[in-house]
C-alpha positions in Angstrom: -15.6 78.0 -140.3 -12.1 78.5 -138.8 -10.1 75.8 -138.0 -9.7 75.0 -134.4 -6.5 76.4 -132.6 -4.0 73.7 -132.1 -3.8 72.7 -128.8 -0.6 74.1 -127.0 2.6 71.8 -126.4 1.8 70.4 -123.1 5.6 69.4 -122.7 6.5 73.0 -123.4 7.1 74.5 -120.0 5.5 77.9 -119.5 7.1 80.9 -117.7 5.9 79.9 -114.1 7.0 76.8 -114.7 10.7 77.4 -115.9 11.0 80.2 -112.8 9.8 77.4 -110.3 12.1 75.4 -111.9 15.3 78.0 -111.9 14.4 78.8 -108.0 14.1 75.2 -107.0 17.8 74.8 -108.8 18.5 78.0 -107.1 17.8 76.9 -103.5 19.4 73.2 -104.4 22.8 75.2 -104.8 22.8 77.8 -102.7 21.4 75.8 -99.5 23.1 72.8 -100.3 19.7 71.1 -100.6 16.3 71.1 -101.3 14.0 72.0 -98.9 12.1 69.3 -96.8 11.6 70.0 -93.5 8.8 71.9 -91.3 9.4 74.3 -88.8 7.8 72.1 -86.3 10.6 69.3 -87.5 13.5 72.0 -87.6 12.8 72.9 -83.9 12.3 69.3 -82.3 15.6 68.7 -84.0 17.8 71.7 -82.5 15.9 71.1 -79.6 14.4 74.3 -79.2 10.9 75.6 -78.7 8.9 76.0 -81.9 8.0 79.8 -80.6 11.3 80.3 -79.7 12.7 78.8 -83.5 9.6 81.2 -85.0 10.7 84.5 -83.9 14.2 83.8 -84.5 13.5 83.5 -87.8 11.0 86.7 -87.7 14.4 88.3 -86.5 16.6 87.8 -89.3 13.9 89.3 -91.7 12.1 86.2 -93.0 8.3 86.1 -93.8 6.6 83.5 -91.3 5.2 79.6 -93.1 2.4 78.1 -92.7 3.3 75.1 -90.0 3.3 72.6 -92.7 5.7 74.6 -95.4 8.8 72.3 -96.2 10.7 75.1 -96.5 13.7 74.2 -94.2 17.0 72.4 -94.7 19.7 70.8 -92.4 21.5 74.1 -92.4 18.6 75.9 -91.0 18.6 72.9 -88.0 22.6 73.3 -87.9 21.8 77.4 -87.2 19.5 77.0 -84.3 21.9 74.7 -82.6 24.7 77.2 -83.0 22.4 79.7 -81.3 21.6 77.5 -78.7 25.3 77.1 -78.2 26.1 80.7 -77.8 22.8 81.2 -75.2 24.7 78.1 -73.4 27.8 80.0 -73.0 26.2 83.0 -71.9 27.3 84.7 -75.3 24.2 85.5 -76.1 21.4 86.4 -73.6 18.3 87.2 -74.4 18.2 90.9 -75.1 21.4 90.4 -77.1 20.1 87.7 -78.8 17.6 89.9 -80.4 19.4 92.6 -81.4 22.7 90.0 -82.7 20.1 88.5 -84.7 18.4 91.4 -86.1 21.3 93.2 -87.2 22.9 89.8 -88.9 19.4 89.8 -90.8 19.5 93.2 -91.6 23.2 93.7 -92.9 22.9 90.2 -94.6 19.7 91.4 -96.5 20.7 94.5 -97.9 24.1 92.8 -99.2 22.0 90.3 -101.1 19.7 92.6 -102.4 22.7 94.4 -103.8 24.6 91.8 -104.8 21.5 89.8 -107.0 20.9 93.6 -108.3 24.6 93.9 -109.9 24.5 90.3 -111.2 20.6 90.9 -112.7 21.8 94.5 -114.1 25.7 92.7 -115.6 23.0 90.1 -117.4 20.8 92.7 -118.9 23.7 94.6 -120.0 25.7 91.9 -121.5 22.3 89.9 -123.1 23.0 87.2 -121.1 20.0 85.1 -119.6 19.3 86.7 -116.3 17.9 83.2 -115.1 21.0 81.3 -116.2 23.1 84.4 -114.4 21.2 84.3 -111.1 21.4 80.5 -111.4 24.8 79.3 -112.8 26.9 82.7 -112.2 25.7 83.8 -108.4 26.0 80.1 -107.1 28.8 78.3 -109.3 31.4 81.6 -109.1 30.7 84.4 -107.3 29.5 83.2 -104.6 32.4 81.1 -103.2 34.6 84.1 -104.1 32.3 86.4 -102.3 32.0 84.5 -99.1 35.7 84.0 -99.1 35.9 87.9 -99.2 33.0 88.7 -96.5 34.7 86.3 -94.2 38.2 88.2 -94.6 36.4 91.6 -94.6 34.7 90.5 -91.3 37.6 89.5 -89.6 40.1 92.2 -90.3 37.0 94.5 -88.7 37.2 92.2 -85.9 40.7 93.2 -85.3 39.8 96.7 -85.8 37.2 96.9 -83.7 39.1 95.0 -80.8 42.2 97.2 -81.0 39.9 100.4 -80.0 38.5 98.0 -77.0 41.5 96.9 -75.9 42.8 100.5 -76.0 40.1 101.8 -73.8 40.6 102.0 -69.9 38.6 98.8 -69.5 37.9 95.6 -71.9 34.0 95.8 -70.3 33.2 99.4 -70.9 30.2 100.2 -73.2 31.1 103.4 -73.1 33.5 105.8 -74.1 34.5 109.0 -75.4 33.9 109.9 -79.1 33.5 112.7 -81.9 29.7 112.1 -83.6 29.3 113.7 -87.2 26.2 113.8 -89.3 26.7 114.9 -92.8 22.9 115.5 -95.0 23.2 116.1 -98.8 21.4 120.1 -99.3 18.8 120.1 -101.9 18.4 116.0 -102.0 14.6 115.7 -102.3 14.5 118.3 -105.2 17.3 116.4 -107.2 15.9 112.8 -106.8 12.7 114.1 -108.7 14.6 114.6 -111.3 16.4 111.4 -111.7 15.5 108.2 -112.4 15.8 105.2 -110.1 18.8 103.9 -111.7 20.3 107.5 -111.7 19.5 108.1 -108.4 21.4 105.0 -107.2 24.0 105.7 -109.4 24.6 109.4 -107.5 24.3 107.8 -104.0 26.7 105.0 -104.7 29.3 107.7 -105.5 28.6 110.2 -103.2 29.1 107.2 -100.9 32.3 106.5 -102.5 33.8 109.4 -102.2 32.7 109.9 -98.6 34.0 107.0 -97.3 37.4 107.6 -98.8 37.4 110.8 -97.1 36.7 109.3 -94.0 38.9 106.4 -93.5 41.6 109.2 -94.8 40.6 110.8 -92.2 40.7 108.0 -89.8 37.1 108.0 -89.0 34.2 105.1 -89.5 31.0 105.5 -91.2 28.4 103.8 -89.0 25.4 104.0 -91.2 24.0 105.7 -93.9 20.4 107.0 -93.4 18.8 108.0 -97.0 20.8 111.1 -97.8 22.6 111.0 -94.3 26.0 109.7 -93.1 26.6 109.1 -89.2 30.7 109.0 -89.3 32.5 108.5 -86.0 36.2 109.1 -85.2 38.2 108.9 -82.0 39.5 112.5 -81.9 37.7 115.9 -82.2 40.3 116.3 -84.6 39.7 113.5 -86.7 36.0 114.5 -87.0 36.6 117.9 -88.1 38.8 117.4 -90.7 36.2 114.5 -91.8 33.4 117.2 -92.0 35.5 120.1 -93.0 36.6 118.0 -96.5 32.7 117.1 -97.2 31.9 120.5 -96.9 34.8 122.2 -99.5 34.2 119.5 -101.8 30.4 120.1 -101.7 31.3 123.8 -102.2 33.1 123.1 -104.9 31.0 123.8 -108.3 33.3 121.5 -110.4 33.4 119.0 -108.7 30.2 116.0 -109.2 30.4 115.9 -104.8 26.5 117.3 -103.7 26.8 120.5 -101.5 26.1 118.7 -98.0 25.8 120.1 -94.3 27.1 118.7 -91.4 26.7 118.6 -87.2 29.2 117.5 -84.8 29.5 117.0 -81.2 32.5 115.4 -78.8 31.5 113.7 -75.9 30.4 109.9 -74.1 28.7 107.1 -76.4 27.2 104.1 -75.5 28.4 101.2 -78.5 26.3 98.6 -79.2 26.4 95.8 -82.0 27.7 98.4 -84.1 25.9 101.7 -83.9 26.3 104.7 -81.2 23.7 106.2 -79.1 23.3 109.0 -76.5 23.1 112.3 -76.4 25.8 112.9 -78.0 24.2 111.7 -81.0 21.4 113.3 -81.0 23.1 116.6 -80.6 24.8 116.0 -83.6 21.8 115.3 -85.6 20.2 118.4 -84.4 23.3 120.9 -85.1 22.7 119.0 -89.1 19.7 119.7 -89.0 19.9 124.0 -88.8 22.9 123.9 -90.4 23.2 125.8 -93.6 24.4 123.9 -96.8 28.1 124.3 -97.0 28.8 124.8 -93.2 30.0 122.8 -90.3 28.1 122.9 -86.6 29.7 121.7 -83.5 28.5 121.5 -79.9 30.5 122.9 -76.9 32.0 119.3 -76.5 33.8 119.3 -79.7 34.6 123.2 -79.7 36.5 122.2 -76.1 38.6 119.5 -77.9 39.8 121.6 -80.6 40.6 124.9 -78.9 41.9 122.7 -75.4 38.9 125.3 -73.7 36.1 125.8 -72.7 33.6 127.9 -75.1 33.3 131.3 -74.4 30.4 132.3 -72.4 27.0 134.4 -74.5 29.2 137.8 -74.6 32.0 137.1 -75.0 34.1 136.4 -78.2 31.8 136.1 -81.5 34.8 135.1 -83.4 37.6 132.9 -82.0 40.7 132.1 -84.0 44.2 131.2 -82.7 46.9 131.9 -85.3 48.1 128.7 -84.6 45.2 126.9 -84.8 43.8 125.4 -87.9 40.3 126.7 -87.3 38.2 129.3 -87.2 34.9 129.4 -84.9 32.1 131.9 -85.0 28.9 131.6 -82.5 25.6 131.1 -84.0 22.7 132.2 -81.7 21.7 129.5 -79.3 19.8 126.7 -80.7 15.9 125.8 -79.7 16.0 122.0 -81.5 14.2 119.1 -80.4 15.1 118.0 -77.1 17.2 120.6 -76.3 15.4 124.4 -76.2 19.1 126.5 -75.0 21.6 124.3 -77.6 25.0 126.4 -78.0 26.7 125.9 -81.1 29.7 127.0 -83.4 30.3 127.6 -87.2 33.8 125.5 -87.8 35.8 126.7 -91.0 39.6 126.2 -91.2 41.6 128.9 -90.7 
């Protein structure tokens, strides 16, 4: 008969137990404390109606508790009164609250999941501990160097973004002029099959890159990037073309790693909000990306006004347009029937 298994080390602490242990030590240092308040005890304590507390939190991307989860801190008390502050000065009303709130959530989750990905991946390749990385490296250094960093980033965007405002007719307005570009990688579905997820990631990040130099070369702003799709912005129809123009050659370039790419461009009156652009302008743009063939440029009649200083010929008239001073060349595609639009005129942009 075979001897009995010797009972395991009951002061040797299993997996589960040493993660539990890691993310408790996790939360102690990144939160300042460990967590021991209700969400029923956070609200009565910023003053502020439980419902109200819930779906702020629901806002900023965080799973709902059960009412008697100690999952809060003083900090999370110390938020909800600085919200309540800004709805008392009439910063924030209610429909801004919302969308404030959901964009801080969204931005701030996305940077986190990058930023715990690159510390995990730096572990693995160095052999380091990935618990003792996450743990001693992301809340001993890099995180005070990385706050320090976002809070300089922010505010130097601050003064960029207030410059344009203050430059506009009026401080108010929610509007205002402005050159829309989309820009879609051709062929990106069949290529990501053939890549794996680190590869993939790997080719978005530097297609990214390279974009955004591009861009603020260019003096434009990339809003947003949508899968395989930028949304760039700039102030002048100038601005924008060149911006697409550059994508475009360096996608057409064969030795150069850039993906062949397609863009849509159209010049007219935004509406700005927390960040991101609407209107038809916008939606023109996506639609001219959309038809456009890989390598080419499409721009509405707003944006073909802004370049040449005219208005676009009329169906008739000149198929081909080019100035001999002018650094571009337009040719008339057949009028568009896109969604939304069923009569869309358009141009092929190339530089001259």
């Amino acid at each position: 008969m075979n001897a009995p298994e010797p009972p395991a080390d009951a002061d040797a602490p299993s997996e589960a137990s040493a993660g539990s242990g890691a993310l408790d030590q996790l939360e102690q240092r990144l939160l300042g404390e460990s967590p021991t308040l209700t969400q029923v005890e956070v609200s009565e304590q910023a003053g502020i109606e439980l419902e109200a507390s819930r779906a702020l939190w629901h806002l900023l991307g965080f799973a709902h508790t059960d009412p008697d989860d100690r999952a809060f801190t003083q900090r999370d008390v110390d938020a909800l009164r600085l919200t309540q502050d800004l709805m008392d000065l009439g910063i924030l009303s209610h429909d801004r609250q919302d969308g404030l709130v959901r964009t801080l959530g969204r931005s701030f989750a996305r940077l986190a999941e990058w930023q715990v990905g690159l510390l995990a991946d730096i572990a693995t390749e160095t052999g380091v501990d990935s618990t003792d990385a996450l743990v001693g490296g992301l809340a001993e250094t890099v995180l005070p160097k990385v706050e320090e960093l976002q809070n300089y980033v922010w505010r130097r965007h601050l003064v960029s973004v207030t410059s344009r405002l203050l430059a506009s007719t009026s401080a108010g307005a929610r509007t205002s002029n402005a050159a829309v570009c989309f820009v879609d990688i051709v062929g990106y579905t069949t290529r990501s099959r053939t890549l794996t997820d680190r590869e993939l990631v790997a080719w978005l990040e530097a297609f990214e890159t390279a974009a955004l130099d591009i861009v603020i070369e260019n003096g434009g702003r990339i809003i947003k990037n949508i899968g395989d799709e930028l949304l760039i912005v700039a102030d002048t129809p100038q601005a924008a073309a060149a911006i697409a123009l550059e994508l475009t050659r360096r996608g057409a370039d064969e030795d150069d790693g850039f993906p062949s790419v397609r863009a849509g461009v159209a010049y007219g009156e935004v509406v700005t909000r927390l960040g991101d652009v609407f209107g038809p302008v916008v939606n023109i743009a996506a639609r001219l990306t959309s038809v456009a063939r890989p390598g080419t440029v499409l721009v509405d009649r707003g944006l073909y006004a802004g370049l040449t200083g005219a208005d676009a010929p009329e169906v008739g008239e000149a198929e081909h347009v080019h100035d001999e001073a002018s650094p571009y060349r337009f040719r008339r595609v057949r009028r568009l029937s896109v969604k939304g639009y069923s009569r869309l005129q358009a141009w092929a942009l190339s530089a001259a």
